[in-house]
N, C-alpha and C positions, 0 to 999 in steps of 0.2 A: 491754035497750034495743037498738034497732032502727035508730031516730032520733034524732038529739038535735041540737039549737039553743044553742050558749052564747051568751046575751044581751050585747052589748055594755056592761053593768055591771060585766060579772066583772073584777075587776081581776087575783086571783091564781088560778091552778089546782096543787097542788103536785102530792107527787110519789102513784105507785100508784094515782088516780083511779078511772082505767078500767080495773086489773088483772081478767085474767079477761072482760072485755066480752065475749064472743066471739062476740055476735048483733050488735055494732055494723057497720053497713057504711053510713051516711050520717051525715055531721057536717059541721053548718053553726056558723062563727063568725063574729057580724054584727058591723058595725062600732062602733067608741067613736062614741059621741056629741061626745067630747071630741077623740076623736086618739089617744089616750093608749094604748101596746103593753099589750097584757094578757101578764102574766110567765107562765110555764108549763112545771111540773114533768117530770117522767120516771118508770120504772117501776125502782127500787133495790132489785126484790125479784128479779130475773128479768135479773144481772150487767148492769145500767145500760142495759137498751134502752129506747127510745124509748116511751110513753105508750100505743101504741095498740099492743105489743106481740102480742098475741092476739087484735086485732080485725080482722074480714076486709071493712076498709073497702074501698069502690065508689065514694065522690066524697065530696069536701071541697070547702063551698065558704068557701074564708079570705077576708073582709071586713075581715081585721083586723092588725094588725101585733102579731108575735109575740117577747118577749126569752125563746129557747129556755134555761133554766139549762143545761144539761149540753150546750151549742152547741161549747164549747170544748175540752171532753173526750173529745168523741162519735171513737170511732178506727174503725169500720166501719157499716155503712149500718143495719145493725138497731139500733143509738143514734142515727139522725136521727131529726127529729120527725115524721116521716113515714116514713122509711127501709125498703126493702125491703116494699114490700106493694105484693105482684105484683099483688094485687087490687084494686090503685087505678087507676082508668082515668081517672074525668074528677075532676079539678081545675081550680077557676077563683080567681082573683084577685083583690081588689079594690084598689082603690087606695088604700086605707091599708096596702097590704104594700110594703113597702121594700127589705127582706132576704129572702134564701134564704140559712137555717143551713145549715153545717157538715154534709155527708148528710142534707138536710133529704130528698128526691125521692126521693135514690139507690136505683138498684134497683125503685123502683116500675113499676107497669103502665101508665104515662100513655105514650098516645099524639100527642097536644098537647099545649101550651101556650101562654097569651097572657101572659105576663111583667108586661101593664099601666104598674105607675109603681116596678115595681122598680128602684132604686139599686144595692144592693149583690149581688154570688152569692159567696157564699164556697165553701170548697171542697170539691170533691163534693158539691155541691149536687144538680147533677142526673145525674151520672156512671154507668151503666149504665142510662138510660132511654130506654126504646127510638123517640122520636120521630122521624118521616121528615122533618121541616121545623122550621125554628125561627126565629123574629123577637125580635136584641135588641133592644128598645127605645132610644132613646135619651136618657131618663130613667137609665138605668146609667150609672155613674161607676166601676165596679168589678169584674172577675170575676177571681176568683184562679184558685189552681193546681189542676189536676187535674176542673176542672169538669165535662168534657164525656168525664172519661176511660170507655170501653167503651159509648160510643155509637153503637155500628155501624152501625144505620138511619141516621143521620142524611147526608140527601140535599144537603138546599139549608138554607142560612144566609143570614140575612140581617140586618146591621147596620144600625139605623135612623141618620139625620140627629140631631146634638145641637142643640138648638132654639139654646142657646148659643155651640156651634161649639167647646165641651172638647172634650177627649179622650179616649178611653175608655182607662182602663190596665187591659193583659189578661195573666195567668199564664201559665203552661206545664204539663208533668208533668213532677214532680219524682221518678214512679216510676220513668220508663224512663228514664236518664242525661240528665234533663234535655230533654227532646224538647218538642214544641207542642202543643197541648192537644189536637188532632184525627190524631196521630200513630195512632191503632188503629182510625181511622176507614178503611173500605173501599169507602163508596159515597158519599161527597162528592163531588157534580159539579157543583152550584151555587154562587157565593157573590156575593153585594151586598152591596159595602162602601161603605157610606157616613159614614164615619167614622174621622176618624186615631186611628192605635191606640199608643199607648203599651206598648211590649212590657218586659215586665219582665225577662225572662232577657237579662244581661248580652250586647250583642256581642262582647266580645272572647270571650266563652266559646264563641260559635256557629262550628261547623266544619264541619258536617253538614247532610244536604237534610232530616233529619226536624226539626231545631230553629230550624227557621226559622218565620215565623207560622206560614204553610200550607205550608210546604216540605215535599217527598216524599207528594204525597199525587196519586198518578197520576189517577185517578179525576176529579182536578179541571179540567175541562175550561172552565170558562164562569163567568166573574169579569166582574162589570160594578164598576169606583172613581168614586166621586159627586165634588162638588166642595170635600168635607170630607178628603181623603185627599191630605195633601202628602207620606209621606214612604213609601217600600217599604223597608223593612229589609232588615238581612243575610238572604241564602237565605230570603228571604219567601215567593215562590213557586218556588223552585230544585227539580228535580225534579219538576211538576205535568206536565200535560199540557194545562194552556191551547195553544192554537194562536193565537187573537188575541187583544189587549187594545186597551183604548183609555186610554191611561195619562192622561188629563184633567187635573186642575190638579197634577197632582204636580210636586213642585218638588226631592224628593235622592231618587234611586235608590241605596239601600246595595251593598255589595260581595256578589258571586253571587246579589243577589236574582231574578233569572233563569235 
């Protein structure tokens, strides 16, 4: 197989399907009729990676919201459900996708991505992917730890408006002593935050310019804050290389977040 289309009927895929595929490089999942996440196995023959293990996928397009079984076990990017396939270039989205598992992306070939009506990114979701730009939506309610860790390309960031006016709660890395999630980033120079952020690493624990949101991240020169951003945390941008801001509705500046 070459190509292949899972029908928005399937309900279950287990595990070892597609062991061996090795001619698959396009897979389309259309969406439920219903709504309803199609569950969806791994390959248990081949120390627990990820489904498409030996296939030299070229683009997925997921229509469909996926409950990955081995989301919660996965410990490196060749157990995402996508994980490590460098020959993934385009991916698209639809908006029955909610989640990005647990090294779902990680390590793959995507150069974009359009996020759509993503909710949740769990972590390492997309963590060595080499994207130059990236827009989160404001449909996210969630990106944990370690998401964007060894994202090098990654230039300009951009937070969308919450239609509702939440708050987006965002993780850290928990590999390098606790540091921000864009600390091994080297060419972040854009960011549009329009969006208050709920930081989850503790401040009393923050001491340092790399564990602050975007703290120590020199490169960062040019931050435009919307009228959704009341509050700049501890050493949020301490260490950047902003020269102006225009700090707009904010209402508590934390300690050295400058």
């Amino acid at each position: 197989i070459q190509a292949l289309t899972i029908p928005g009927t399937v309900k279950t895929i287990g595990n070892c399907v597609f062991d061996e595929c090795t001619s698959l490089t396009s897979l389309t999942y259309e969406p439920s009729p219903t709504g309803e996440a199609l569950t969806h196995g791994y390959n248990d023959d081949s120390n627990d990676d990820g489904p498409f293990y030996a296939s030299p996928l070229t683009s997925v397009n997921l229509d469909r919201e996926i409950n990955y079984t081995y989301a919660s076990s996965a410990a490196n990017a060749d157990e995402g459900l996508f994980g490590n396939k460098t020959s993934l270039a385009s991916v698209t989205l639809g908006e029955q996708v909610k989640t990005l598992h647990k090294y779902m992306f990680a390590g793959s070939g995507i150069t974009s991505l359009n996020l759509n009506k993503v909710e949740t990114i769990k972590e390492f979701a997309l963590a060595g992917v080499g994207f130059a730009e990236l827009t989160i939506p404001g449909t996210v309610t969630t990106i944990n730890n370690n998401v964007f860790r060894g994202c090098t390309n990654l230039a300009t960031l951009t937070f969308q408006s919450s239609e509702s006016g939440a708050a987006l709660t965002m993780g850290y890395d928990t590999y390098s002593e606790a540091e921000n999630l864009f600390q091994d980033n080297n060419k972040l120079a854009t960011l549009n935050l329009n969006r208050e952020i709920i930081y989850t690493l503790d401040e009393s624990s923050i001491d340092t310019n790399s564990e602050g949101l975007f703290g120590g991240i020199s490169t960062l020169t040019n931050v435009t804050l919307g009228d959704q951003v009341k509050t700049l945390h501890k050493f949020m941008f301490a260490g950047t290389g902003i020269k102006s801001i225009n700090l707009n509705k904010v209402t508590t500046i934390g300690n050295y977040a400058f």
